[in-house]
C-alpha positions in Angstrom: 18.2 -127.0 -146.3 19.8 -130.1 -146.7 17.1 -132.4 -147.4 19.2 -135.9 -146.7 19.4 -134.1 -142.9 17.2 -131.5 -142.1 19.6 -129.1 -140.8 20.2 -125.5 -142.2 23.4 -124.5 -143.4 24.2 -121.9 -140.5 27.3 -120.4 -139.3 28.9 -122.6 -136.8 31.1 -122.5 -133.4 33.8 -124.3 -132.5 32.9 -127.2 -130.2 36.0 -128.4 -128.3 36.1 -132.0 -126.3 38.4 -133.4 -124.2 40.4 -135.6 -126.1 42.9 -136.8 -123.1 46.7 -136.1 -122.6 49.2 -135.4 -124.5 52.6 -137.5 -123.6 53.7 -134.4 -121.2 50.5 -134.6 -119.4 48.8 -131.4 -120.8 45.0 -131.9 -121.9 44.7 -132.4 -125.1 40.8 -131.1 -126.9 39.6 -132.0 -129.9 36.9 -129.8 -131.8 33.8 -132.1 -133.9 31.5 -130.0 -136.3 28.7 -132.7 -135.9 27.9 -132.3 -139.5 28.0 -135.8 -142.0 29.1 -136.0 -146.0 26.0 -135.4 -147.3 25.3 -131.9 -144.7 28.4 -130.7 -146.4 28.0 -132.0 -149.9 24.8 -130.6 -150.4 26.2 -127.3 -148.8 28.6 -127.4 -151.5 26.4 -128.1 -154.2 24.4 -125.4 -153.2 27.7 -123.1 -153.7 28.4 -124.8 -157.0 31.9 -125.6 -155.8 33.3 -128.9 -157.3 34.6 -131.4 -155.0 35.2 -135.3 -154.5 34.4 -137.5 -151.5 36.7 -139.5 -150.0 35.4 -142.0 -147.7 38.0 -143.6 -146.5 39.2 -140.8 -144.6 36.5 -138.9 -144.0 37.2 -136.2 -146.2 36.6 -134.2 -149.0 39.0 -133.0 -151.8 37.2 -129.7 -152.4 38.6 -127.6 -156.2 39.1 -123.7 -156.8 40.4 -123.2 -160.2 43.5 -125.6 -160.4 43.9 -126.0 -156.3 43.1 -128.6 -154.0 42.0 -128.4 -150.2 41.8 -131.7 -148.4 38.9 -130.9 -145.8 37.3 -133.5 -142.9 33.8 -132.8 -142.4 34.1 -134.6 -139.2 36.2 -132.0 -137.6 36.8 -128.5 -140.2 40.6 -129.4 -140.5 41.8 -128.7 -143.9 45.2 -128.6 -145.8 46.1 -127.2 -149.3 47.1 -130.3 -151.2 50.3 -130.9 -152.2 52.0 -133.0 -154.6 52.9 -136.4 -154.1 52.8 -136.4 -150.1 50.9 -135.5 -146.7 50.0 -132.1 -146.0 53.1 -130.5 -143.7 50.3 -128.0 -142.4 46.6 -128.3 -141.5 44.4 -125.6 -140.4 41.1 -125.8 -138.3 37.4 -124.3 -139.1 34.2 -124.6 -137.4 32.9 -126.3 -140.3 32.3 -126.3 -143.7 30.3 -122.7 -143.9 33.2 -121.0 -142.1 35.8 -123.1 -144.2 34.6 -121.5 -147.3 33.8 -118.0 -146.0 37.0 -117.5 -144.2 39.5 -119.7 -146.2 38.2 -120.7 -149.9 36.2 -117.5 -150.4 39.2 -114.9 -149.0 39.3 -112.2 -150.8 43.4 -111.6 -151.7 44.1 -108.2 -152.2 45.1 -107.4 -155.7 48.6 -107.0 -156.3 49.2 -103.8 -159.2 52.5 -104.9 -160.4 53.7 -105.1 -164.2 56.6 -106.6 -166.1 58.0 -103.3 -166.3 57.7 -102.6 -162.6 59.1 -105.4 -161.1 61.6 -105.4 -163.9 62.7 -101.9 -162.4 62.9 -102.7 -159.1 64.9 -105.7 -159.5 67.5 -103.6 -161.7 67.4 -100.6 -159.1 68.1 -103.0 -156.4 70.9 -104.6 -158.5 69.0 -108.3 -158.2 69.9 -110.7 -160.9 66.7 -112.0 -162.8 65.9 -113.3 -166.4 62.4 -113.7 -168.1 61.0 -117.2 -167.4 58.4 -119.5 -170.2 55.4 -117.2 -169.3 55.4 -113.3 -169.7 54.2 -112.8 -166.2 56.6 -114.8 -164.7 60.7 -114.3 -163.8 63.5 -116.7 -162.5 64.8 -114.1 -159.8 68.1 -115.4 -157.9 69.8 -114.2 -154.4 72.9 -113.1 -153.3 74.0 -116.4 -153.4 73.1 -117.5 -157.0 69.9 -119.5 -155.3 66.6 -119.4 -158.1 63.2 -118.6 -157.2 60.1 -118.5 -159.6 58.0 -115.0 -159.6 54.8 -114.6 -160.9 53.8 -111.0 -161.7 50.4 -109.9 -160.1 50.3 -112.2 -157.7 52.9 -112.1 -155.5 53.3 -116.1 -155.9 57.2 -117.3 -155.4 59.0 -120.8 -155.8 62.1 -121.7 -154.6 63.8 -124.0 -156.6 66.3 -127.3 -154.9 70.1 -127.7 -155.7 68.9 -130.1 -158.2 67.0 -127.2 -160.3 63.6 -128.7 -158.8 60.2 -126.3 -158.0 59.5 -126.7 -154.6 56.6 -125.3 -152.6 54.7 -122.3 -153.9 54.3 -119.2 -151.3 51.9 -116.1 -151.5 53.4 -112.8 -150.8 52.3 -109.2 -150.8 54.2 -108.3 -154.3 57.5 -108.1 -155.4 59.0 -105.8 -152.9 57.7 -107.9 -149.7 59.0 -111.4 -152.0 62.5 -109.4 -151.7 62.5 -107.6 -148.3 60.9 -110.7 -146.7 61.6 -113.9 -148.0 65.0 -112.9 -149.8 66.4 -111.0 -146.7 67.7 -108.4 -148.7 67.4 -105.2 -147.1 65.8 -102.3 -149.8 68.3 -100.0 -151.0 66.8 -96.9 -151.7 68.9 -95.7 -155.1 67.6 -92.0 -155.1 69.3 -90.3 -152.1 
């Protein structure tokens, strides 16, 4: 229980007001979770989950492992963090229990891929790739000579800009859903 508030840290419902119209006319509702710094503070002290207020904005900077989520206590929106700029993308929860439940505490399912693997499959489907810094990682190219950043085992990708610059890091199901999916090119299947 937090003891700055009284209240129990209990699974919550959305709670959607009127908010007015939009500039077509349509309603627009906004959703409040009711619940103040310290309610979700303490909630995540209770977790042992590192965070760092922000005041100003009424929000939270809230850590897993070497990621960031902005989240605002005042209505469960949250945003991974990005480097140097505004979120592109925010999310909504009901709070701050369902925030980490839902989002911070998903379970990913594993990815079983190895060097040798994805090494294979790149070669069998006659992709263009060399080894990258790290041993789990690959610079894999397109069709069109354009580089992307693999990691092995967890299905993370980068694209990279003309200017040979990372850009923003994507989750995918593994190497084979990285090419079908996000490189658009179709699986050949080399054993027929």
């Amino acid at each position: 229980m937090s003891e700055t508030t009284g209240q129990k840290h209990i699974d919550e419902e959305y709670n959607w007001v009127y908010d007015g119209n939009d500039g077509e006319g349509s309603a627009f509702f906004k959703h409040k979770t009711h619940q103040t710094a310290e309610y979700v503070m303490d909630y995540l002290d209770s977790k042992g989950i590192e965070y760092e207020l922000k005041e100003g904005g009424s929000m939270l900077w809230i850590y897993k492992k070497s990621k960031a989520y902005a989240y605002y206590y005042t209505t469960g929106r949250w945003a991974s963090c990005t480097k140097g700029g505004y979120p592109s993308k925010h999310f909504r929860s009901k709070g701050i229990v369902d925030f980490i439940n839902r989002f911070f505490n998903a379970e990913r399912p594993e990815i079983e891929e190895t060097l040798d693997s994805v090494s294979s499959f790149l070669t069998v489907q006659d992709i263009k790739f060399i080894q990258a810094d790290n041993a789990n990682e690959l610079y894999v190219y397109n069709r069109t000579g354009k580089k992307y950043k693999y990691v092995i085992g967890e299905g993370l990708w980068t694209p990279y800009s003309k200017e040979d610059e990372p850009l923003t890091t994507y989750r995918s199901g593994g190497i084979e859903h990285f090419v079908t999916e996000y490189l658009k090119i179709k699986r050949e299947n080399k054993d027929d």
